[in-house]
Backbone as JSON, one array per atom type, in Angstrom:
{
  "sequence": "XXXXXXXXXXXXXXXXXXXXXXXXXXXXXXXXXXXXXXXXXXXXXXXXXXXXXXXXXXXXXXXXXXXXXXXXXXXXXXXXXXXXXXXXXXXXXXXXXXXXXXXXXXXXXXXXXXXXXXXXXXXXXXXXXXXXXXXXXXXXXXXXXXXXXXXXXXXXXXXXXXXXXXXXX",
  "N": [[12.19, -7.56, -4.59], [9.44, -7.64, -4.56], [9.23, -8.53, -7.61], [9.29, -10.89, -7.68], [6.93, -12.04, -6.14], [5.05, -11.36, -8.45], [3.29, -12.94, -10.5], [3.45, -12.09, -13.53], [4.53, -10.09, -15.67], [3.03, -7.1, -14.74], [0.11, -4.62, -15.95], [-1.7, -3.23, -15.45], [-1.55, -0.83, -12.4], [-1.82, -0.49, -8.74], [-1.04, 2.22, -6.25], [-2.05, 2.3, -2.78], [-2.57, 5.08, -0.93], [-0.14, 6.85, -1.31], [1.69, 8.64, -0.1], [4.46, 10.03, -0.2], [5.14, 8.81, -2.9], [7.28, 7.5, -3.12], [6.74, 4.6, -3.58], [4.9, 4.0, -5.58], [6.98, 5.08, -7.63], [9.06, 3.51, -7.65], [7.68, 1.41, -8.38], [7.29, 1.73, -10.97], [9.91, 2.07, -11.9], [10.78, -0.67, -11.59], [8.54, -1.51, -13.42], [8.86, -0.93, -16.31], [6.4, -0.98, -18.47], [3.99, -0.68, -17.45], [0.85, 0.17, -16.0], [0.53, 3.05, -13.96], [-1.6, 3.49, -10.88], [-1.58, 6.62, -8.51], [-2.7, 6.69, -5.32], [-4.1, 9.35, -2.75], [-5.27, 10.59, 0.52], [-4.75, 13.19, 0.9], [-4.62, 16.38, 0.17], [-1.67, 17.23, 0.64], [0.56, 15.29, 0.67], [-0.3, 14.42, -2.2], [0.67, 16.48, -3.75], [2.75, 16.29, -2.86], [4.23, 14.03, -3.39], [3.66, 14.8, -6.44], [6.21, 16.08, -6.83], [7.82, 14.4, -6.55], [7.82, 12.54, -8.27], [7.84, 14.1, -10.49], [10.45, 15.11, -10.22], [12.13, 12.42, -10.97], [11.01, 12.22, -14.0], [9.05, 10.81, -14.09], [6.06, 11.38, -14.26], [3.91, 10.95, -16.6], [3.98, 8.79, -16.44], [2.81, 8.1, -13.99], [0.03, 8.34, -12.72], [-1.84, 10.37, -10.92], [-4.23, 10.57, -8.07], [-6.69, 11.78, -6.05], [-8.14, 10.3, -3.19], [-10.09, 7.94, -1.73], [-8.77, 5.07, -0.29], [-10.64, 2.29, -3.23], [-12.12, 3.83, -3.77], [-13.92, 5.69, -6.81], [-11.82, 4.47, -8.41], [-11.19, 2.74, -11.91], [-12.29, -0.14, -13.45], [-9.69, -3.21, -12.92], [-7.21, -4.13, -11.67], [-3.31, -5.5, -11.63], [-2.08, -5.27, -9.95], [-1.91, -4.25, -6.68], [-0.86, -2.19, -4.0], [0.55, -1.01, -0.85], [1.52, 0.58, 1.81], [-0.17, 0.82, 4.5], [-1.63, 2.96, 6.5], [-0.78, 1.0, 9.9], [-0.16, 0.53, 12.49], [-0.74, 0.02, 15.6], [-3.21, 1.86, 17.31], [-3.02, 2.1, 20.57], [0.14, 1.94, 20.4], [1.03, 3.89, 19.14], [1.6, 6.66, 21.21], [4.34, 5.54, 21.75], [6.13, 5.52, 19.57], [9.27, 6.69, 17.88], [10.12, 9.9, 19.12], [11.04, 11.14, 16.36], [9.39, 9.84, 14.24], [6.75, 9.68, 15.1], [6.35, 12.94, 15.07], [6.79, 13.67, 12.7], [5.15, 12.2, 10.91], [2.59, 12.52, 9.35], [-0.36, 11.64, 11.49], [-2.67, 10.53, 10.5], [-1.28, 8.92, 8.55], [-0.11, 7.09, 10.21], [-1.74, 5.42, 12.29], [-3.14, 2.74, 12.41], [-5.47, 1.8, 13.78], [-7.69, 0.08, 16.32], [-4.92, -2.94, 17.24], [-4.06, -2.55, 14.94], [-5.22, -3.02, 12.63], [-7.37, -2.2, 11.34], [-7.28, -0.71, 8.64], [-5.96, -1.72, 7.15], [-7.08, -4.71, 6.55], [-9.9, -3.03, 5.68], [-8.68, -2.38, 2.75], [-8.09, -5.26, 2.31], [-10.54, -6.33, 2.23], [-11.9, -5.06, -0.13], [-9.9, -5.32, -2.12], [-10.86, -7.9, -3.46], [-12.55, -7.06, -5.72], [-11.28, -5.37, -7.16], [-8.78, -6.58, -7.67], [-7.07, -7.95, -11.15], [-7.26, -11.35, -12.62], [-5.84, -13.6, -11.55], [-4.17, -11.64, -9.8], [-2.15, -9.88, -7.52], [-2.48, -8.52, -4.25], [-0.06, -6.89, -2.32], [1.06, -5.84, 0.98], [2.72, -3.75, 3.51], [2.95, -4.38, 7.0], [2.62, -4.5, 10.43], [4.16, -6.58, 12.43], [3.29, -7.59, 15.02], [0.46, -8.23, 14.18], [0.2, -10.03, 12.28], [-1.24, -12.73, 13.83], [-3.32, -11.69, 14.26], [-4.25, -10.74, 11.62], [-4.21, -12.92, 10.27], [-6.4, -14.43, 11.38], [-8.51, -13.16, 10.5], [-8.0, -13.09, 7.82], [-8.41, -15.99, 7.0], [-10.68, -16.16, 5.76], [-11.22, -15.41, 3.81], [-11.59, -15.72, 0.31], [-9.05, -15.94, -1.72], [-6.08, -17.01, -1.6], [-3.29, -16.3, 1.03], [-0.38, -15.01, 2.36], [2.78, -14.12, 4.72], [5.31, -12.26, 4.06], [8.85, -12.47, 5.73], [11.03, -9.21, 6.1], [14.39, -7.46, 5.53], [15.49, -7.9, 7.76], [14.31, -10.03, 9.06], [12.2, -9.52, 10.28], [8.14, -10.22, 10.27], [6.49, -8.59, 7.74]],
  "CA": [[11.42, -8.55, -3.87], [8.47, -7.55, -5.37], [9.09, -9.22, -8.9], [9.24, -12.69, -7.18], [5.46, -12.79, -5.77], [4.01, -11.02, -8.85], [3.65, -13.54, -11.38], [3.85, -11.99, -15.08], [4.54, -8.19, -15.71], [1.4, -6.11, -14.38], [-0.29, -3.99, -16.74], [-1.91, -2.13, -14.25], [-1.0, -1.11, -10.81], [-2.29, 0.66, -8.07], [-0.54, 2.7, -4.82], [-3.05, 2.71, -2.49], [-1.74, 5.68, 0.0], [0.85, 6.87, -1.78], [2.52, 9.61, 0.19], [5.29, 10.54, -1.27], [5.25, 8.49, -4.25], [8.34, 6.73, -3.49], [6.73, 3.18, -4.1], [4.79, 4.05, -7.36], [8.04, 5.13, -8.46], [9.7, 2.26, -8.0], [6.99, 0.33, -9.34], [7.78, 2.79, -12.6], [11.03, 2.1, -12.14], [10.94, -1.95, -11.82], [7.73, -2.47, -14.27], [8.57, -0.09, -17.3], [5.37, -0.71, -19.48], [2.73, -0.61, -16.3], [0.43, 2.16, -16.38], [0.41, 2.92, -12.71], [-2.06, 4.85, -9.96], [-1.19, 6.39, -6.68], [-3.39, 7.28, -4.84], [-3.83, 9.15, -1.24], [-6.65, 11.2, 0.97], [-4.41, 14.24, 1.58], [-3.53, 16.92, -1.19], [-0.43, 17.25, 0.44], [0.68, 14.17, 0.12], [-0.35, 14.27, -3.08], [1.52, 17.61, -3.68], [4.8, 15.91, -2.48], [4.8, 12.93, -4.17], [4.0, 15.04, -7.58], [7.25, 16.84, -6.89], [9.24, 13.53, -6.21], [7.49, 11.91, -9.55], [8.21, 14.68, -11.86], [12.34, 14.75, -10.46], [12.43, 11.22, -12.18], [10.67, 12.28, -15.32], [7.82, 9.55, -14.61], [4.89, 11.93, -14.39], [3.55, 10.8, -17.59], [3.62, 6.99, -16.16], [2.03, 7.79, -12.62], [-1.12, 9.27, -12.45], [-2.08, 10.92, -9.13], [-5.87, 10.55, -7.71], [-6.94, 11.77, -4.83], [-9.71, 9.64, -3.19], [-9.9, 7.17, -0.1], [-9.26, 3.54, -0.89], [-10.66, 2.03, -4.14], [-13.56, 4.35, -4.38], [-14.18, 6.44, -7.92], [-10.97, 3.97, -9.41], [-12.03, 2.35, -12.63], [-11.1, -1.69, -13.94], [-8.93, -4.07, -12.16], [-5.53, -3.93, -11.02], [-2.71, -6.54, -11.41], [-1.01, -5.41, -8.44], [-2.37, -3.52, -5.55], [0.46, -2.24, -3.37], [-0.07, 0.11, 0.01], [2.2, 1.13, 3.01], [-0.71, 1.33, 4.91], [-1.49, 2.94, 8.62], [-0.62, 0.2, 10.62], [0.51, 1.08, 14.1], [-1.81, -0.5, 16.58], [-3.54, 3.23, 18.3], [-2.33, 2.23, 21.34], [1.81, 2.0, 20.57], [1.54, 5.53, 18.76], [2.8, 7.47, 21.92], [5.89, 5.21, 22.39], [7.27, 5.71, 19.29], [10.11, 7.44, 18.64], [9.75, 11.18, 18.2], [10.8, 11.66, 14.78], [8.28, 9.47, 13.28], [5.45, 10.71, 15.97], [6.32, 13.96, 14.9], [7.07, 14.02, 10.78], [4.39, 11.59, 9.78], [1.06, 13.08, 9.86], [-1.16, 10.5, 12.47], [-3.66, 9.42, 10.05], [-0.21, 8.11, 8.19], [0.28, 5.78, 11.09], [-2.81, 4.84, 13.15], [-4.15, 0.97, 11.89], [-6.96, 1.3, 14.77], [-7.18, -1.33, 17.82], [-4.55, -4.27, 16.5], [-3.07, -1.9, 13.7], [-5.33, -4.04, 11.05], [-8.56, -1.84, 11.04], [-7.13, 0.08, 7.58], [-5.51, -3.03, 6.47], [-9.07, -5.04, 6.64], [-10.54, -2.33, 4.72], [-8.23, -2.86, 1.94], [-8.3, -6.52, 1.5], [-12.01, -6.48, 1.64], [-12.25, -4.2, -1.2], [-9.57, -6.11, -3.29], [-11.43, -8.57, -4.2], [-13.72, -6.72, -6.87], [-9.99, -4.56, -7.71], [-7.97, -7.27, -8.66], [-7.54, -9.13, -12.21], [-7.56, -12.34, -12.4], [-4.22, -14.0, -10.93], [-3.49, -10.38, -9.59], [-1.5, -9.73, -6.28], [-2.35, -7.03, -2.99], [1.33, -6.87, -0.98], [0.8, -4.44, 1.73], [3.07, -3.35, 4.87], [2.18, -4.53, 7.77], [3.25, -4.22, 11.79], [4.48, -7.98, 13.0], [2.76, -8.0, 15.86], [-0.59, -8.16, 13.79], [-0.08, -11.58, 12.04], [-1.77, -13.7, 13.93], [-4.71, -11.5, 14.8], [-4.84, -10.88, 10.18], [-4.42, -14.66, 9.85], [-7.67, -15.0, 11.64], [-9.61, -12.54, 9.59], [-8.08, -13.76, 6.25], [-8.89, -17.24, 6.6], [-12.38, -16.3, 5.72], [-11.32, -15.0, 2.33], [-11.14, -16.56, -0.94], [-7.57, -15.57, -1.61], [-4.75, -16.94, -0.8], [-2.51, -15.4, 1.23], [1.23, -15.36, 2.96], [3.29, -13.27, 4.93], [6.98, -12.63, 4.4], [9.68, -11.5, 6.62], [11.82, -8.21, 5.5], [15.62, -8.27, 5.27], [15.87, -8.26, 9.23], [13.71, -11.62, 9.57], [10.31, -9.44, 10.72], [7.04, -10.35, 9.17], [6.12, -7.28, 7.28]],
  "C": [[10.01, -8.7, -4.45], [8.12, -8.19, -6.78], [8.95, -10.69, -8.62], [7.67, -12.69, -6.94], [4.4, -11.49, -6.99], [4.01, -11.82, -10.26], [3.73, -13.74, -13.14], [3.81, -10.5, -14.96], [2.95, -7.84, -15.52], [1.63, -5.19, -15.52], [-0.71, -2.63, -15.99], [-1.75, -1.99, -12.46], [-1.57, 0.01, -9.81], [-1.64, 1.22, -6.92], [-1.23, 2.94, -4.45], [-2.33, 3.83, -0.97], [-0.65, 6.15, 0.07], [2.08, 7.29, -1.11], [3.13, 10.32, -0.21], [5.96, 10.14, -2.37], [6.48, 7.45, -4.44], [8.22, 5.01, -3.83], [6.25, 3.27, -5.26], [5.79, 4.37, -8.08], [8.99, 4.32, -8.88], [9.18, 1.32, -8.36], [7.23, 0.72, -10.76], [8.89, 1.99, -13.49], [11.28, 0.23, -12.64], [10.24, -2.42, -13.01], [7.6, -0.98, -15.26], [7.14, 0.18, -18.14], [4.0, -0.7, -18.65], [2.19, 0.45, -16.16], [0.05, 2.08, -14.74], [-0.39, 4.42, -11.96], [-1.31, 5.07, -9.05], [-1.73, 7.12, -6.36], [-3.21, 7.89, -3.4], [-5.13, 10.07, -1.03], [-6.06, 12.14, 1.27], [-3.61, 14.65, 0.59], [-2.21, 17.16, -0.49], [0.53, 15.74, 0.36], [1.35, 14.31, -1.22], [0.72, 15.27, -4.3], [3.05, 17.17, -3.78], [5.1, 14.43, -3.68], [4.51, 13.29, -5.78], [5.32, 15.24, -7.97], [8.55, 15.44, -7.24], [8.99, 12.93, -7.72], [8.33, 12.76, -10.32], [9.92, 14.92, -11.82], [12.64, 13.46, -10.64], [11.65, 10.93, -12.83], [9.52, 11.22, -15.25], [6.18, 10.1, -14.47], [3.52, 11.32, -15.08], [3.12, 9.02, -17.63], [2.67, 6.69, -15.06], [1.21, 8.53, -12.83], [-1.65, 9.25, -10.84], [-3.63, 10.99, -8.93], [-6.04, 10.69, -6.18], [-8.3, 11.13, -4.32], [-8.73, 8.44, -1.91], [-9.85, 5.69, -0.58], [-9.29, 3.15, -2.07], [-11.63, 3.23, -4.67], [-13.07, 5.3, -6.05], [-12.82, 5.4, -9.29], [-12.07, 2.93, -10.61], [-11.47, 0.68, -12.94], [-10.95, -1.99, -12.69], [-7.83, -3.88, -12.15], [-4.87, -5.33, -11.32], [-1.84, -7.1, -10.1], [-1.46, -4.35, -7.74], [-1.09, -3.68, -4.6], [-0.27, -0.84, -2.13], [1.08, -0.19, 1.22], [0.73, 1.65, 3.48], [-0.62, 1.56, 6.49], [-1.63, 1.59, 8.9], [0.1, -0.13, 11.84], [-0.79, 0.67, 14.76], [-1.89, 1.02, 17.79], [-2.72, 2.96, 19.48], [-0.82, 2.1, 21.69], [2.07, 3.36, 19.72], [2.62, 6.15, 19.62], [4.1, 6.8, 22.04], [6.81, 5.11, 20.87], [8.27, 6.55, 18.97], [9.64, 9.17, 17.77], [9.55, 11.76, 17.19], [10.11, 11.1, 13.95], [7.3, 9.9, 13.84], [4.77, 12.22, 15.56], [6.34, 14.81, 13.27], [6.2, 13.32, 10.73], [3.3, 12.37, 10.52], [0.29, 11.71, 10.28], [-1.8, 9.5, 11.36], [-2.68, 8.52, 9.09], [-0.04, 6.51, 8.94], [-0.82, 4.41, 11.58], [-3.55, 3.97, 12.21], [-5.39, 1.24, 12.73], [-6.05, 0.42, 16.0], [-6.28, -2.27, 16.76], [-3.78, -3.85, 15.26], [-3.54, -2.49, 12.29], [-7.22, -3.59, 10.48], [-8.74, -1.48, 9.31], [-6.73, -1.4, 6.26], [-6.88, -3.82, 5.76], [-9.7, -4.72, 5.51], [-10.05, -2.99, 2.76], [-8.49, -3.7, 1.04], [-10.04, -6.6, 1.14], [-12.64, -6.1, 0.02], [-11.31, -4.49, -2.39], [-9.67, -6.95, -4.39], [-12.24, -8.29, -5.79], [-12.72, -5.91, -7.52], [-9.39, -5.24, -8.38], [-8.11, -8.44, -10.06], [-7.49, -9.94, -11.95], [-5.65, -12.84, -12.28], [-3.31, -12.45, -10.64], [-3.24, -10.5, -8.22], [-1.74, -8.53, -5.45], [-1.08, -7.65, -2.31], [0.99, -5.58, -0.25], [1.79, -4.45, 2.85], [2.46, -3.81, 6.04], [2.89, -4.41, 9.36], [3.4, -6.16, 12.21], [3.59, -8.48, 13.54], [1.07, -8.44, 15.33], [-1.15, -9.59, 12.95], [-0.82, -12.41, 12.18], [-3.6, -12.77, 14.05], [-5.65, -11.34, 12.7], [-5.09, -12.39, 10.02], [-6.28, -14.79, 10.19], [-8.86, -14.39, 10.79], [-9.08, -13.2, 7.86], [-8.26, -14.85, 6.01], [-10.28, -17.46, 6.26], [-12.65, -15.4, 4.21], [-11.25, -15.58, 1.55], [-10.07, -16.8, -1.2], [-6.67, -16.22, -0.89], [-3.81, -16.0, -0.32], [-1.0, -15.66, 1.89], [1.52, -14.21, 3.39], [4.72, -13.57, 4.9], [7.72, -12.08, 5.32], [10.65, -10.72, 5.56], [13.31, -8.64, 5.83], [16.12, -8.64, 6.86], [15.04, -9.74, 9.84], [12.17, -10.82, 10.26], [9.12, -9.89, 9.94], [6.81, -8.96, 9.03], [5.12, -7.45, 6.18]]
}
């Protein structure tokens, strides 16, 4: 899905929040010659998603940085990519145990509206990405209309798609 809204092979790429690496890897995996970051704010994390990198040999393609956001990264990006927290604080407790309980919080929690972390992000894209470069990020449905209103005050175009069940994501 990803090769459709990025419109010429990326050169460079960034995971912002990596976790456990499983999207820089498949950015690896989809965009062979991309020299790709992934970044996150928690050595374990960072820890886990070395482990998952180096059992498909792409070590040498992903480089791991620990750091919050864009800060200390260097250049521009062609593609900015992030699973970021986006759980609106107040639907934490209801969901279901085993994500409540396996993801570590600051994983989840967006803020009020689930679009505090999000926000951050796009703000800080602007001066990240090259020129005709793409941010796709994760996002919670319900949050749509309340991002629409903050991104109509960006330069950028933007869009949201729905995933294979018809949600906006």
């Amino acid at each position: 899905r990803i090769r459709k809204s990025v419109p010429d092979e990326p050169a460079r790429i960034v995971d912002i929040g990596t976790g456990g690496g499983a999207i820089a890897g498949s950015l690896a995996d989809a965009f062979p010659r991309a020299r790709i970051t992934a970044t996150d704010v928690s050595d374990r994390a960072l820890a886990n998603a070395r482990i998952n990198i180096e059992n498909f040999c792409m070590l040498k393609r992903i480089e791991l940085v620990k750091t919050d956001l864009y800060r200390g990264l260097k250049g521009r990006f062609d593609l900015i990519v992030s699973n970021p927290p986006y759980i609106p604080r107040d639907r934490i407790p209801t969901l279901p145990k085993s994500v409540r309980e396996f993801e570590p919080i600051r994983a989840l929690d967006g803020g009020a509206g689930g679009i505090q972390f999000i926000m951050r992000l796009a703000r800080g894209a602007g001066s990240r990405l090259a020129a005709g470069g793409v941010i796709g990020l994760e996002i919670d449905e319900d949050s749509v209309a309340a991002l629409t209103g903050h991104l109509q005050s960006m330069p950028d175009p933007y869009r949201f798609d729905k995933d294979l069940y018809g949600r906006y994501r």
